[in-house]
N, C-alpha and C positions, 0 to 999 in steps of 0.2 A: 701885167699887173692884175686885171680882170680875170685872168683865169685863177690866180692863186688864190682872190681873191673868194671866187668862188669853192676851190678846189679844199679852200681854208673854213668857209662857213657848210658845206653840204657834209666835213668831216664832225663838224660840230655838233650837224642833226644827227650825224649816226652815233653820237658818244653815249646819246639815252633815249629811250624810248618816249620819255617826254619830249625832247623835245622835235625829238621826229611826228610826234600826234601832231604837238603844236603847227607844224610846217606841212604837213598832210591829212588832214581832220577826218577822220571815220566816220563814214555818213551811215546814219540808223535804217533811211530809205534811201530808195535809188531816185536818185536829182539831191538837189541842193537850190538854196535860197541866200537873199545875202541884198540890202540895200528892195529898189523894184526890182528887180530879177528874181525870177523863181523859174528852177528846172524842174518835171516828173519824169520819170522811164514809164514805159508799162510795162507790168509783171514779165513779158517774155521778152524784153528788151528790145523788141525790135521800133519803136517809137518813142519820141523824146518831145514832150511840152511843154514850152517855152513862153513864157510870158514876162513881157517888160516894157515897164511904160503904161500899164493897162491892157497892152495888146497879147494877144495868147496866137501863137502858131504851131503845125503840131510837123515835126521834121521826123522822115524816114530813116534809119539806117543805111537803108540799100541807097539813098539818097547819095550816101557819102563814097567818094571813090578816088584813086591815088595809083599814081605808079609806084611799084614797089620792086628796089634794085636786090638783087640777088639773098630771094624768099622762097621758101620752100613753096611748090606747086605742089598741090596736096592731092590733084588728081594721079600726079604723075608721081609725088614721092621724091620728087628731086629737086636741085637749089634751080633758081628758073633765071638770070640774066636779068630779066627784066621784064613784068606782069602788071597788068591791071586791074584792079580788086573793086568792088562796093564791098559795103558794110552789110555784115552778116544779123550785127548785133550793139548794141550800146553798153560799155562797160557801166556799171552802177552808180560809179562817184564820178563826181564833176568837180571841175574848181571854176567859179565866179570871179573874174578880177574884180578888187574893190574899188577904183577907180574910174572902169570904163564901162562894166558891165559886160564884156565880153566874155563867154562861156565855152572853158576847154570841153571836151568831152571825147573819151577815149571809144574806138570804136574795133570789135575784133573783126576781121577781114577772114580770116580762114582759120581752121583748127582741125590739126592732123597729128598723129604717131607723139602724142605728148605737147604738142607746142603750136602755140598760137602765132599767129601776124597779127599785129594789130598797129594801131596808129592812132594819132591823137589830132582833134580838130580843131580850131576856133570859131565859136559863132557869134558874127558881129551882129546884133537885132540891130534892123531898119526899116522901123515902123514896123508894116505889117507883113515885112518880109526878112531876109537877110544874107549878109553877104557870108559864105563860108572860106576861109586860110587852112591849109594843112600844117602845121606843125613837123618840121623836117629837120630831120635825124642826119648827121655827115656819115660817110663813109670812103672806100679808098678810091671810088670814083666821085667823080666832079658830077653837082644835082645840076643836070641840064636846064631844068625849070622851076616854079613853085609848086608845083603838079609832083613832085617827086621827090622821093624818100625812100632812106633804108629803113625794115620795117623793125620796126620794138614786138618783144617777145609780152608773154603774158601780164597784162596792167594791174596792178597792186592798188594803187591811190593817184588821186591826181587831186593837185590844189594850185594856188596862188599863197606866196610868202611876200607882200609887199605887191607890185607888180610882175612878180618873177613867176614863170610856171614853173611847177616841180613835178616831173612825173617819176613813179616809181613801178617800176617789172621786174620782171623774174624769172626764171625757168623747172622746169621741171624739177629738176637738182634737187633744189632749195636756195641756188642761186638768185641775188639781188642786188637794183643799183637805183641811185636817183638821179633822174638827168636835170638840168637846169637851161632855162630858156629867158632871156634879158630881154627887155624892152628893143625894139629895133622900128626898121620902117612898114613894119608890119604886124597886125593884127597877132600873128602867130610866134612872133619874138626870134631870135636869133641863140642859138647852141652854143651855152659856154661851159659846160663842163660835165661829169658824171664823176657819182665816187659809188664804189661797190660797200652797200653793209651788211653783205653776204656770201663767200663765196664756198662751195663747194664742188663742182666738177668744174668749169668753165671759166673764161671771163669774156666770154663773148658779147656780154650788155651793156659794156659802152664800147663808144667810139674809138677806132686808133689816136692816138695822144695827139700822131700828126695833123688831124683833122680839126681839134681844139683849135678855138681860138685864143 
């Protein structure tokens, strides 16, 4: 019932481009604000400042880092089993939960021959430090740990719809999908659905159906 549920409202944001805004909000700068939380990027994206509660901290890209199951190694040009990436760079848009203050933030991990890796974070402020969740994607292997994920292709928008993440990628193509992530026992929420509002060569950006929950 949950997945239809979802599979039933992420069709609805793609019926118009309002209300897809409305559920992924186009940020003018890179960071976003909302409640005490305030995000900034700097100009080359490789740091992101974070202030909430008063306190400002200022986190790396390279900071960030994740196993990532069968992604293209970009040294090598080929799909790689299984790698371990930092962040290259901070994607521009953020989404803010409005209830917890928790701050998604999408980050690209490599970019090669058209096409990114990238992956999406949570950052839980605590005090003057914080704890970071990765944001994990199923696929037709079992995630051995919270440390692992298959990787999301080029990041489009990221926001919060209620307490729910929404992120949006793409591909070279002009392919596109939103995935949806629900409240769970974790900071980073749990994968309940993708719907494509775009397809042209592929449909590789969502998950196998099997994988749904």
């Amino acid at each position: 019932m949950k997945k239809v549920f979802w599979m039933t409202m992420a069709a609805g944001l793609v019926a118009g481009a309002g209300a897809l805004a409305l559920a992924l909000p186009q940020m003018s700068v890179a960071g976003g604000q909302r409640g005490g939380t305030r995000v900034r990027i700097s100009e080359d994206g490789t740091q992101l400042r974070l202030t909430s509660e008063g306190r400002s901290q200022t986190i790396s890209a390279n900071s960030m880092n994740v196993r990532v199951l069968d992604g293209v190694n970009c040294e090598r040009l080929q799909i790689e089993p299984e790698q371990t990436l930092n962040g290259q760079r901070f994607h521009p848009s953020v989404g803010i939960d409005p209830q917890t203050g928790n701050v998604a933030v999408g980050v690209i991990l490599q970019e090669c021959v058209e096409t990114q890796l990238s992956a999406v974070f949570v950052i839980d402020p605590q005090g003057s430090g914080h704890a970071l969740y990765r944001v994990q994607v199923p696929g037709q292997r079992v995630l051995q740990d919270e440390f692992t994920t298959y990787p999301m292709r080029d990041l489009i928008n990221i926001g919060y719809l209620g307490n729910d993440l929404l992120v949006k990628h793409g591909d070279a193509s002009g392919s596109a999908a939103i995935m949806v992530f629900t409240p769970s026992g974790t900071p980073a929420g749990q994968y309940a659905g993708c719907v494509y509002t775009a397809i042209e060569e592929g449909r590789g950006l969502c998950p196998p159906e099997s994988v749904a929950n």
